[in-house]
C-alpha positions as CSV (number, residue, x, y, z in Angstrom):
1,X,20.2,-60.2,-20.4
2,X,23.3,-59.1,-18.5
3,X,23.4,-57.4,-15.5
4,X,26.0,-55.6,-13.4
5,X,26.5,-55.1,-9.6
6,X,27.7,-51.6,-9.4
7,X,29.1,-50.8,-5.8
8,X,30.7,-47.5,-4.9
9,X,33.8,-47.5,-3.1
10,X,33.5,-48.2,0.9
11,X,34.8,-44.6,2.1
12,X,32.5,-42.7,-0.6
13,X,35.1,-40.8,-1.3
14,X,37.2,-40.3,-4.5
15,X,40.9,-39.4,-5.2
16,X,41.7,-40.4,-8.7
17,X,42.6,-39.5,-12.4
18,X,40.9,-40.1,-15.7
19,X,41.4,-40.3,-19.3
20,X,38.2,-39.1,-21.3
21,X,37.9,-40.5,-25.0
22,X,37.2,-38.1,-27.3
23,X,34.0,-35.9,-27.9
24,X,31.9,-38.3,-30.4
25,X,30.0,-35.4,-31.4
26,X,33.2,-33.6,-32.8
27,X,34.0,-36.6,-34.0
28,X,31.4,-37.3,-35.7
29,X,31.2,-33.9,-37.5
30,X,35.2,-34.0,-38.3
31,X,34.8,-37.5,-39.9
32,X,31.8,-36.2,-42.4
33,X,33.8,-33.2,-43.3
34,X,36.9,-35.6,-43.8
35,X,34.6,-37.7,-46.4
36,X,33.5,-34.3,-48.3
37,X,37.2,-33.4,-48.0
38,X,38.8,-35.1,-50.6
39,X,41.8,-34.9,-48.6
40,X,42.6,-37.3,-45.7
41,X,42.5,-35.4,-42.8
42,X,45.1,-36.1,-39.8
43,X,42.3,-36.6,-36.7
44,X,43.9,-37.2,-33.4
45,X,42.1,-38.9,-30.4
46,X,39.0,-39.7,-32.4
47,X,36.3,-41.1,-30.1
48,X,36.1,-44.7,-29.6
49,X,32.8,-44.5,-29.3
50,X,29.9,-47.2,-31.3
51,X,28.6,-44.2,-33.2
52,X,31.5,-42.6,-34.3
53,X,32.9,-46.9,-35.2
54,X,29.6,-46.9,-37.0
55,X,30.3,-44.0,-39.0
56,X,33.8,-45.0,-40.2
57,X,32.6,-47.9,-41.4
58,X,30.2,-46.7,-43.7
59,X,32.1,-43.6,-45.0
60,X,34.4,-46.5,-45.5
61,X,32.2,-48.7,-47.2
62,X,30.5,-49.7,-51.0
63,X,27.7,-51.7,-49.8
64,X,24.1,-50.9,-50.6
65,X,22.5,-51.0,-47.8
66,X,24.2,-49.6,-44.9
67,X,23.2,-49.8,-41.7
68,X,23.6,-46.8,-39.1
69,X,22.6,-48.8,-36.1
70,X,21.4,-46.6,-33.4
71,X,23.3,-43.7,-33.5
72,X,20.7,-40.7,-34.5
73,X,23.7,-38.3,-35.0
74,X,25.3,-41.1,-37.5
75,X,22.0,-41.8,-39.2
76,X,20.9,-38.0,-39.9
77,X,24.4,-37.1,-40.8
78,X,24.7,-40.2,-43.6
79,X,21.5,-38.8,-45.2
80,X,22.6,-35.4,-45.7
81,X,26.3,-36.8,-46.5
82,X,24.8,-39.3,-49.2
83,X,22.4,-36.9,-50.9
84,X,25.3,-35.6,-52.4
85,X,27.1,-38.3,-53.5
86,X,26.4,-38.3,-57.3
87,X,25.7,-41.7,-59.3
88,X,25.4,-43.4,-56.1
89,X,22.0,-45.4,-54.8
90,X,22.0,-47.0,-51.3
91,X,19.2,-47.9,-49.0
92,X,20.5,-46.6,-45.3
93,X,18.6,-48.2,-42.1
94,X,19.1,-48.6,-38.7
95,X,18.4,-50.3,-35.4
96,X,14.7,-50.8,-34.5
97,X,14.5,-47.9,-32.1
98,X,16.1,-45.5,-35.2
99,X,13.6,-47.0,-37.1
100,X,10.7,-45.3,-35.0
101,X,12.6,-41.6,-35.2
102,X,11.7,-39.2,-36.9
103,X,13.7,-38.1,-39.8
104,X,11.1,-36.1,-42.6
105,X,11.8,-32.5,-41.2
106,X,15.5,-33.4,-42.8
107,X,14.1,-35.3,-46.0
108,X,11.7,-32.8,-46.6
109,X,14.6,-29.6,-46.6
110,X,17.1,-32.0,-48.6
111,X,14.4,-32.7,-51.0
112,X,13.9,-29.3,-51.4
113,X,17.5,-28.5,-52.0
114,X,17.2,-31.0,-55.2
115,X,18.2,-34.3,-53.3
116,X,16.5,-37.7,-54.4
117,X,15.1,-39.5,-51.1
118,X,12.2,-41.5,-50.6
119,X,11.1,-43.7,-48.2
120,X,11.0,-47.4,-48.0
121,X,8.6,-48.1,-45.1
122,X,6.5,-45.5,-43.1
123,X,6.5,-42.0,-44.3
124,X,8.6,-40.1,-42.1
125,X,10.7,-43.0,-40.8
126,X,13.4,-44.8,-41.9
127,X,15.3,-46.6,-43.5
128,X,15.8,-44.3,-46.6
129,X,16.3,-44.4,-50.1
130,X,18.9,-42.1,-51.2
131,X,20.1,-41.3,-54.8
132,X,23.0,-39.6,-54.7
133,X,23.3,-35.9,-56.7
134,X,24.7,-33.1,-57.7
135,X,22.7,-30.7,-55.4
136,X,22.3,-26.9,-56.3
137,X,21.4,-25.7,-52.7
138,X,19.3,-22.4,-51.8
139,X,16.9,-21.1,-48.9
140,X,15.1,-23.3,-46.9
141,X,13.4,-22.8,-43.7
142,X,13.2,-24.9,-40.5
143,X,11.3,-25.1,-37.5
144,X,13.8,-24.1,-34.9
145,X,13.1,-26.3,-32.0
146,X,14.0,-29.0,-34.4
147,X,17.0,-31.5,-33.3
148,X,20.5,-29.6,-33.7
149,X,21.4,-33.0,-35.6
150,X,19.3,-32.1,-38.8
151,X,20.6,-28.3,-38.5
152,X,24.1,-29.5,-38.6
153,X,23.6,-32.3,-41.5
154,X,22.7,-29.7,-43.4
155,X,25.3,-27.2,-42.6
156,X,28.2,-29.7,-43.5
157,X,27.3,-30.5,-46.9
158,X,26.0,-26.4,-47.3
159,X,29.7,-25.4,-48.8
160,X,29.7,-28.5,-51.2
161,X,26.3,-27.1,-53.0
162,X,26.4,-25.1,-56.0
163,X,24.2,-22.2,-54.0
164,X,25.5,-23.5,-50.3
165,X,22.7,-23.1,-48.0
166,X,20.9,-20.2,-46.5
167,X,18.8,-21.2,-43.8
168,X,16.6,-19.8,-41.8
169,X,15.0,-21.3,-38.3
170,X,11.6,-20.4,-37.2
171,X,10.8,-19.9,-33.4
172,X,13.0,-20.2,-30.6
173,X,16.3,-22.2,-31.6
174,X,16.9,-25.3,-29.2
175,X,21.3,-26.9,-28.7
176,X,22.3,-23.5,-30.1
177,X,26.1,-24.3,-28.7
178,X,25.9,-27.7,-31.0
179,X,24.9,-25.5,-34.1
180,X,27.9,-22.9,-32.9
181,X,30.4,-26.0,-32.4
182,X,29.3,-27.0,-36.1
183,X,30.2,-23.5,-37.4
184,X,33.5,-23.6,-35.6
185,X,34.9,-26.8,-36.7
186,X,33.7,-26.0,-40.2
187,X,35.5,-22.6,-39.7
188,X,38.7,-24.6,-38.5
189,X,38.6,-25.8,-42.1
190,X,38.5,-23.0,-43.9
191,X,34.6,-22.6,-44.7
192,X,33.0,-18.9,-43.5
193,X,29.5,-18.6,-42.3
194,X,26.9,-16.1,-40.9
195,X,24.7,-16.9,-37.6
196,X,22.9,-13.9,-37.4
197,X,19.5,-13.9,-35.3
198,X,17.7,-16.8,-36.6
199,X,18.9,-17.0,-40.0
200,X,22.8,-19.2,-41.2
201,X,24.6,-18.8,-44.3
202,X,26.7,-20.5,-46.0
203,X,28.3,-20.1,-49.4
204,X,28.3,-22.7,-51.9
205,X,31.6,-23.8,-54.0
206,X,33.7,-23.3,-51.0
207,X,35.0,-26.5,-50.3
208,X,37.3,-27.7,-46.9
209,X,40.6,-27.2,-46.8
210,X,42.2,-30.7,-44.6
211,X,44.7,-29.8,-42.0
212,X,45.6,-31.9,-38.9
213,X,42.9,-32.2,-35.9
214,X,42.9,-32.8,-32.4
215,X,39.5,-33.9,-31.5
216,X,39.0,-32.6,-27.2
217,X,37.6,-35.1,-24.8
218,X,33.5,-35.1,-23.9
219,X,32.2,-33.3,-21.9
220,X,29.3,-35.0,-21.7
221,X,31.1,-37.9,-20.7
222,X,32.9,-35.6,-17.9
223,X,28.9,-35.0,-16.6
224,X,29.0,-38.4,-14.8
225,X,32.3,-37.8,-12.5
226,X,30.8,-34.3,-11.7
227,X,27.7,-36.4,-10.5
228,X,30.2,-38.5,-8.7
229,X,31.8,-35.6,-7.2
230,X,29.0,-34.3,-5.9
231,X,27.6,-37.1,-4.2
232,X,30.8,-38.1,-2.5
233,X,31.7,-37.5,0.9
234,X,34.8,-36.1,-0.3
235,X,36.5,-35.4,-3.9
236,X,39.3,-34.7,-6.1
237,X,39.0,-35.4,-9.8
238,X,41.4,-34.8,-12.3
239,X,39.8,-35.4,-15.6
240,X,42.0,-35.2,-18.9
241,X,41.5,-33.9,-21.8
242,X,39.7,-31.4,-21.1
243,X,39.9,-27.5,-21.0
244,X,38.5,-24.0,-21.1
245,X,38.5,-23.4,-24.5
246,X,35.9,-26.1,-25.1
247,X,33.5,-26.3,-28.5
248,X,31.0,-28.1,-26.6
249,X,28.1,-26.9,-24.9
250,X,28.2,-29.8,-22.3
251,X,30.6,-27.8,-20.8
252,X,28.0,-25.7,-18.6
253,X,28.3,-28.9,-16.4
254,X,31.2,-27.0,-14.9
255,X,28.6,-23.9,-14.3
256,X,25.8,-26.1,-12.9
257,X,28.7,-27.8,-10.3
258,X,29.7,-24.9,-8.6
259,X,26.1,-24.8,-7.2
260,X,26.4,-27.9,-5.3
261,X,29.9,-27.5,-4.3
262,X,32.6,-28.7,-7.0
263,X,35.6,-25.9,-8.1
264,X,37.1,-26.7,-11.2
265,X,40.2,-26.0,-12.2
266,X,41.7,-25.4,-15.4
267,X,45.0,-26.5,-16.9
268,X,46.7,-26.8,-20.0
269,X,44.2,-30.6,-21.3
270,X,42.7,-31.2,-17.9
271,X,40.8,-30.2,-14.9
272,X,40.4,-30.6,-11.9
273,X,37.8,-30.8,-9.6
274,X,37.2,-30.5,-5.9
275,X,34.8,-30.6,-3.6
276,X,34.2,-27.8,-1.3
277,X,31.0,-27.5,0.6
278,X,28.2,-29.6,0.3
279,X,24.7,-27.7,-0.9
280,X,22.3,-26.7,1.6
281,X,19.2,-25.6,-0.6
282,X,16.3,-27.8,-1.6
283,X,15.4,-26.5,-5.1
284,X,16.6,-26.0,-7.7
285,X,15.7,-24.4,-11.4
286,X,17.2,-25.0,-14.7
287,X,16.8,-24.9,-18.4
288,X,18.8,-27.8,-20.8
289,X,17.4,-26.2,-23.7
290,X,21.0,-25.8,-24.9
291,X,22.2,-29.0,-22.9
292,X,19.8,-31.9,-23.0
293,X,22.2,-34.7,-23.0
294,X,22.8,-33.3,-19.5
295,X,19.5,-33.2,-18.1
296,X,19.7,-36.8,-17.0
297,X,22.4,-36.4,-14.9
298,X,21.3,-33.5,-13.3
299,X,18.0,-34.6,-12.5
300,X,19.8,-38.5,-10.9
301,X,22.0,-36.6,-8.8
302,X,19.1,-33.8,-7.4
303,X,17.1,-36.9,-6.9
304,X,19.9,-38.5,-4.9
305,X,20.1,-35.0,-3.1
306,X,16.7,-34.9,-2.3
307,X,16.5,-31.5,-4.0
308,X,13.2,-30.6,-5.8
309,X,14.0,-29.2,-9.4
310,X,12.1,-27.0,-12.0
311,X,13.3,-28.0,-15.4
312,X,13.0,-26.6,-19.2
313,X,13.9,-27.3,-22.3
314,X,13.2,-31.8,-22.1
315,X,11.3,-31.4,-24.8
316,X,13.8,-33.0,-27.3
317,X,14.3,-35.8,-25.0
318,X,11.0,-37.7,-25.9
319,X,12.4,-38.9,-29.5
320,X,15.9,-39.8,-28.2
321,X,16.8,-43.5,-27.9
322,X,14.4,-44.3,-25.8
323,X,11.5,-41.2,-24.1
324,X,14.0,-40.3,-22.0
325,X,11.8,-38.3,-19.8
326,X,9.4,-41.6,-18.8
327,X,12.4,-43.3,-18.5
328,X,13.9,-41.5,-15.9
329,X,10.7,-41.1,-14.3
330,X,10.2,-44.6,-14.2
331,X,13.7,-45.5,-12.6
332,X,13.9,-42.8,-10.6
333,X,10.7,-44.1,-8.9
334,X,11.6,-47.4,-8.4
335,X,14.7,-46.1,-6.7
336,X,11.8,-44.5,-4.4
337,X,13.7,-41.1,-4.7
338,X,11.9,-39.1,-6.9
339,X,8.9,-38.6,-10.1
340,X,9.6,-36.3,-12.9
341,X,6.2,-35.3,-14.3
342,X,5.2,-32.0,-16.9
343,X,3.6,-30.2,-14.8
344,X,3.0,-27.5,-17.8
345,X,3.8,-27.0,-21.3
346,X,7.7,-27.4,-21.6
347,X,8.0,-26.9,-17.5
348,X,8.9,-30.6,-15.4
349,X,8.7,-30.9,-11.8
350,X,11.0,-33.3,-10.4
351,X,9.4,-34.0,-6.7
352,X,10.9,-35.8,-4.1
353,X,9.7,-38.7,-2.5
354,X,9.5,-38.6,1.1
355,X,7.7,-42.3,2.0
356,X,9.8,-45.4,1.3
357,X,9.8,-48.9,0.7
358,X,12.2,-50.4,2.8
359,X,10.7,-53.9,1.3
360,X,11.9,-53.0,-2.2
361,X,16.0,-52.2,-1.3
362,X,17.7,-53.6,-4.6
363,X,15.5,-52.4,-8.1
364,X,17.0,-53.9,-11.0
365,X,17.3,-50.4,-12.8
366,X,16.3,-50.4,-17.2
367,X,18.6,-48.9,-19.4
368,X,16.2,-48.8,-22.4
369,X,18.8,-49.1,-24.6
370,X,20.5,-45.9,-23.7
371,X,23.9,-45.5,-23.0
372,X,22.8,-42.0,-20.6
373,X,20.3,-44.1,-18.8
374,X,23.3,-46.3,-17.6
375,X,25.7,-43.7,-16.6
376,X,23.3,-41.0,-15.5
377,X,21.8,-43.0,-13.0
378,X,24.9,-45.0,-11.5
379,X,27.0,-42.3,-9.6
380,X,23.5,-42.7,-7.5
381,X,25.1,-45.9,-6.0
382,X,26.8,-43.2,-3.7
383,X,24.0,-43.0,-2.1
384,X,21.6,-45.4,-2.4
385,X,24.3,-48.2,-2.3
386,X,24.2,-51.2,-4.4
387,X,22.7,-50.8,-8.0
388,X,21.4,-53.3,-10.3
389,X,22.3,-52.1,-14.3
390,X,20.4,-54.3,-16.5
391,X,22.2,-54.5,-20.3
392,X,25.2,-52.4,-19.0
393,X,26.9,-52.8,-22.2
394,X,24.9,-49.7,-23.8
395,X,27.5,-47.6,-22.2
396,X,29.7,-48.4,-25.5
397,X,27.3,-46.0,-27.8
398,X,29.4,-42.8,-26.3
399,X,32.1,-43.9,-23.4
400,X,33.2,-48.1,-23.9
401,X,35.1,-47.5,-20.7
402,X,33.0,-46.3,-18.8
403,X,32.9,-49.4,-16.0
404,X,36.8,-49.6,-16.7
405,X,36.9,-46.5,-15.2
406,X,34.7,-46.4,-12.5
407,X,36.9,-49.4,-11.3
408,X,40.3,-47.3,-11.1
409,X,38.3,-45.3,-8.8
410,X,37.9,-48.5,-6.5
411,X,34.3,-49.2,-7.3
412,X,33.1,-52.9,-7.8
413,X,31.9,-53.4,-11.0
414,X,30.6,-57.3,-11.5
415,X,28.5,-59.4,-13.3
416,X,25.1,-60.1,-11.6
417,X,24.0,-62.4,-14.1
């Protein structure tokens, strides 16, 4: 197992520029529509992230059995993708952990659109069988705290069906911006839609028309120099890229800053951002129901804060690649900075600790096999000093150079083992 020393800069304080790679959510979705296509499309600063790599390669390839590793968007966007493919039969798995989430809400509304998939293992699990058709489409219903992942699979195959797809989603709709940014970029490519209270629609027999793309950088990625920002004694951040027309709903990071401090400024593909006052409250309340990839880093750097926080919308974070929740519960603890515990039904508490360890100074922190366990927690070595990242290299999943980076800022990033 590897293991990196990650040590913040001497004068915690940070002057510097970045690069972001591209969104591999909007990747992700371009590349599918690409395959449907027919056409090549022209994509410009495609992520370089494992997922969207993933991805490519099996769009790309003739095998049987194709494996999605442990990208959940590139798993539940294959099956939707290779239910249509007519005359083909492929068995598509993944890593262990994919192996263990669910997937049978989205077989189970395929299915019911006419697909052919079964599964090979445990009901409700994969790896899949999938025999590729000619599918007729129709109304199907979905539970609408469901993962925005299935929602959009079936979305970017909707104009391919005979009937395309009228969906509708029951309850209160979880990641809406990620369902909106899937309507946009299909939009971009000619296809129209509805998204009218809880109920989408999209024709059938309206197929994509290709025309060049420029994929913008991720936000999500952008999170973890806000975090940075924040915790520094002093900051200026340009971050390119990025700008204020952005699909994603990661973007809110921007919002949530200003709280604790940071301005950001808008230009024509970056930003910029400053800090301005440091925060002088000790709660604070917040729902990710429409931005759980960035509930990690906003609990790490409250924790770092020592600022109590009421959060919502975690729920979906239990059957990400690892419980996400427990996880940073867990780490968080050993830091001896905070716990994170459901105090009631879809309401977390995230309580500071107030007596320490001094015995235990240097925690070799878990990344559990997720790339936002890595990231999320280590702008905390701006205040906690030196952190211990065991299997650093998850970071490649969404952001490769994500080390790379943090070393242009003048941080010391080494091998421990």
């Amino acid at each position: 197992m590897r293991i990196y020393s990650v040590q913040a800069s001497i004068s915690k304080s940070i002057n510097a520029t970045i690069q972001l790679n591209g969104s591999k959510s909007i990747s992700n979705r371009v590349l599918i529509i690409n395959a449907l296509c027919g056409f090549q499309i022209p994509i410009e600063n495609l992520s370089n992230a494992d997922d969207t790599i993933f991805l490519q390669r099996i769009l790309n390839s003739k095998e049987s059995v194709l494996d999605a590793g442990a990208g959940g968007t590139t798993f539940r966007f294959l099956t939707a993708f290779l239910a249509t493919q007519e005359g083909r039969e492929v068995v598509l798995t993944g890593s262990e952990r994919m192996q263990q989430r669910p997937i049978k809400i989205l077989v189970d509304a395929l299915n019911s659109l006419g697909a052919d998939i079964a599964y090979e293992n445990q009901e409700g699990f994969p790896p899949l069988r999938i025999k590729g058709k000619k599918l007729k489409g129709g109304k199907i219903a979905l539970p609408a705290n469901t993962s925005s992942q299935y929602i959009t699979a079936l979305l970017l195959i909707a104009p391919t069906l005979e009937d395309g797809i009228e969906m509708e989603l029951i309850g209160t709709i979880v990641s809406v911006p990620y369902i909106k940014m899937t309507l946009k970029i299909m939009e971009y490519f000619g296809v129209q839609s509805t998204f009218e209270n809880n109920k989408i629609v999209v024709k059938g027999n309206s197929n994509y028309t290709p025309k060049p793309f420029f994929v913008e950088a991720d936000w999500s990625a952008a999170s973890y120099f806000y975090a940075m920002a924040i915790l520094a004694e002093q900051a200026t951040l340009e971050l390119k890229g990025l700008n204020d027309k952005a699909l994603q709903g990661d973007s809110v990071i921007a919002t949530i800053a200003k709280n604790f401090g940071i301005t950001t400024t808008y230009s024509e593909n970056k930003i910029l951002l400053k800090k301005e006052s440091i925060p002088n409250f000790k709660h604070f309340e917040f729902d990710f129901i429409e931005c759980p990839d960035l509930a990690q880093t906003v609990i790490a750097f409250c924790a770092a804060l020592g600022i109590e926080m009421d959060c919502r919308g975690l729920q979906t974070l239990r059957i990400k690649e690892t419980d996400r929740i427990a996880a940073l519960d867990a780490e968080l603890q050993k830091l001896q900075l905070a716990s994170l515990k459901e105090i009631e039904t879809n309401l977390w508490h995230l309580h500071i600790l107030k007596n320490k360890n001094v015995e235990n100074i240097f925690p070799s922190i878990k990344t559990y096999e997720d790339h936002r366990m890595a990231m999320s927690i280590a702008p905390l070595a701006l205040r906690v000093g030196e952190l211990l990242i065991e299997e650093p290299e998850v970071v490649t999943k969404s952001y490769p150079k994500f080390w790379e980076d943090l070393e242009k800022m003048g941080w010391q990033i080494k091998a421990a083992i």
